[in-house]
C-alpha positions in Angstrom: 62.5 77.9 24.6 58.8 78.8 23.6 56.1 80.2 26.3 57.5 78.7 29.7 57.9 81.3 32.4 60.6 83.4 32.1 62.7 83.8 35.1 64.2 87.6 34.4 60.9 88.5 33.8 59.6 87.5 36.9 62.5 88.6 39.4 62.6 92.2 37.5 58.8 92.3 38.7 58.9 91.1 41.7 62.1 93.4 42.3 59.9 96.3 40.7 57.1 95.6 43.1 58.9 95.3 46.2 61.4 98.3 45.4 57.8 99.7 45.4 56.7 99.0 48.3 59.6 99.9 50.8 59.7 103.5 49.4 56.0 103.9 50.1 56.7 102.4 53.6 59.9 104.7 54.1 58.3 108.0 53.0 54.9 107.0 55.2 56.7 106.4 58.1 58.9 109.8 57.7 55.2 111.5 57.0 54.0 110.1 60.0 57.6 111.1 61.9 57.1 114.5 61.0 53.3 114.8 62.0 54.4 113.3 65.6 56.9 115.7 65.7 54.8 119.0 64.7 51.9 117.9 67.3 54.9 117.4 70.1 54.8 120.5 71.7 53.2 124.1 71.3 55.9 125.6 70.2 56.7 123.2 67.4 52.6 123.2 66.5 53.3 126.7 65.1 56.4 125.4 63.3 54.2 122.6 61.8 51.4 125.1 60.8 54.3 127.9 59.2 55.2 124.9 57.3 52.2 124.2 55.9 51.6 127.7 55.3 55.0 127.6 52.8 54.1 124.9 51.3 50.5 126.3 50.2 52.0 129.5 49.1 55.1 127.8 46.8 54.4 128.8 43.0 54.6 126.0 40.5 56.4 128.9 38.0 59.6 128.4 40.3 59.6 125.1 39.8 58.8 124.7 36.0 62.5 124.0 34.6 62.7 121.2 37.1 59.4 119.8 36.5 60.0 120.1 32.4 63.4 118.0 32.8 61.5 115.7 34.9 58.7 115.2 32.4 61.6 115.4 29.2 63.2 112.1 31.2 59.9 110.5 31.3 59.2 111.1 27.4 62.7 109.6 26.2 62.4 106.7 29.0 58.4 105.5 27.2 60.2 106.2 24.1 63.0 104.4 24.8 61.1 101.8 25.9 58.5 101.6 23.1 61.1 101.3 20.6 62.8 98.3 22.3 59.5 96.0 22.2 58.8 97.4 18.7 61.5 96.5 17.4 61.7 92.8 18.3 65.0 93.4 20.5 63.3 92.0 24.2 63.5 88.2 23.7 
């Protein structure tokens, strides 16, 4: 079973890739949902811009324990997968 093409390896990319895509998709379209909605009326213009203006003043300090876990996940998940193609266990 030398260098032929490897089926798993193929579907788990192509799953990767389109799993990809439709989130970018999805969150565009609720992007674009929202900006529709926020230029409806006047009324919800000034919701839309009070938004905004929350968003600009949020503090990354308040949201340091959940960005540390976040980055923690991502450091055991490389190393996790570092040390399975090191160590000759992906066939």
């Amino acid at each position: 079973m030398g260098g032929g093409l490897d089926l798993f390896e193929t579907f788990r990319w192509l799953l990767a890739l389109v799993c990809t895509v439709y989130a970018v998709v999805v969150t565009w379209r609720s992007l674009v949902g929202w900006l529709v909605y926020f230029r409806g009326s006047r009324e919800t213009a000034v919701l839309g811009r009070y938004t905004l203006v929350l968003l600009m003043r949020t503090r990354l300090r308040r949201f340091a324990g959940e960005l540390a876990q976040i980055l923690a996940l991502t450091v055991i998940l490389v190393v996790l997968l570092h040390a399975h193609r090191g160590w000759g266990l992906d066939h």
